[in-house]
C-alpha positions, 0 to 999 in steps of 0.5 A: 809006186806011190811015196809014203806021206813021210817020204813027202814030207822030207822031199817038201822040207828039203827043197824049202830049205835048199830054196832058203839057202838059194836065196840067201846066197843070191842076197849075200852075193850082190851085197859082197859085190857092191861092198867096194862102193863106199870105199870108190865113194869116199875116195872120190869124195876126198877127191872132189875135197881136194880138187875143190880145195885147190880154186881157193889155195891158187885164189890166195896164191894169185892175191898174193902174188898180185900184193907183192907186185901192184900192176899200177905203181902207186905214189908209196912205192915209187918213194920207196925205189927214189934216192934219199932226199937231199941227194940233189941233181946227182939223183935224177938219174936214178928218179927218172929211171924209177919212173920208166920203170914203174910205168913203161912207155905206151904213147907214140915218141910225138905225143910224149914229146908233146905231153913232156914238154906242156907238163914241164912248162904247167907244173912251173907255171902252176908253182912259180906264176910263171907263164901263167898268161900261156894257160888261160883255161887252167889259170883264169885269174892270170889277170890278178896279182897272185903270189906263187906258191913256190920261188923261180929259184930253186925250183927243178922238175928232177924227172918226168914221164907221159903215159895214156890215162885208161884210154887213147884220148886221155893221158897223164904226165908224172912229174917229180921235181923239187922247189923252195916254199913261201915259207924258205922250206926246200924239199925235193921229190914232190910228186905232182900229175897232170891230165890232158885229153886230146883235142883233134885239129887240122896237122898235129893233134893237139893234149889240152891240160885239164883244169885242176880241181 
């Protein structure tokens, strides 16, 4: 039996219209399903923000920490652990210990005794003229009549210490001592270091001061 051109008519309507909505439920559908993405893309943005804020946040952290605690002392803090000035022989003690603990020891015992012993006698001979004769490299117009800086009596090295200079071959002794001016000025915890380097030879090797500039 043939359909009637109206029958036709509504079957090819209804199915149009059964299509449409089939389509659009295929649309709507995926879209519903991916709806959560930018909600999973925002928190892993705001994390992201977070995580990159932290290199910064620990940056400024670590620089304080390294502001509050200097790796390498330097004159103006190690003033400000020494006793008072004027305190006199009583607070070498406490000098020296500022310097041990400022700078802890890093040179074999005979090479310290050696450094200690050569930076005591330069620092004396460079103040007072005395001994000068023992270091020719460093003092070459010992032959002429120069007045020493500072007067024999009086003079003290309150604390000293020898520590490596950046490399095995290079060292430096730290000294405080105090001492009388030309002028009859006394002052103590004057702070003075002086370079050697290490020059090989047969037996012991041997720190020679470096000229001072």
């Amino acid at each position: 039996m043939t359909a009637s051109p109206a029958r036709s008519s509504r079957l090819l309507i209804g199915s149009a219209v059964l299509l449409a909505v089939a389509g659009i439920v295929l649309l709507v559908v995926p879209h519903g399903q991916e709806s959560p993405a930018p909600e999973t893309s925002s928190t892993v943005t705001a994390d992201q923000s977070a995580a990159a804020s932290l290199p910064s946040e620990d940056k400024s952290a670590a620089a304080a920490s390294v502001s509050a605690s200097p790796a390498v002392p330097t004159p103006s803090v190690l003033e400000s652990a020494l006793p008072p000035h004027g305190e006199g022989v009583r607070g070498d003690m406490a000098v020296q210990q500022s310097l041990e603990a400022a700078w802890p020891s890093d040179l074999p015992d005979a090479d310290e005794r050696q450094l200690l012993t050569a930076g005591r006698a330069l620092l004396r001979a460079d103040a007072t003229g005395v001994g000068r004769t023992k270091w020719p490299d460093v003092f070459p117009d010992t032959d002429q009549a120069v007045a020493p800086a500072f007067a024999t009596v009086g003079f003290r090295i309150q604390a000293a210490i020898a520590r490596r200079d950046g490399s095995p071959d290079k060292a430096v002794v730290h000294l405080v001592w105090a001492g009388t001016d030309r002028g009859g000025t006394y002052t103590d915890l004057r702070i003075t270091d002086l370079f050697f380097t290490l020059t090989p030879k047969k037996g012991e090797p041997t720190w020679t001061p470096q000229p001072r500039i």
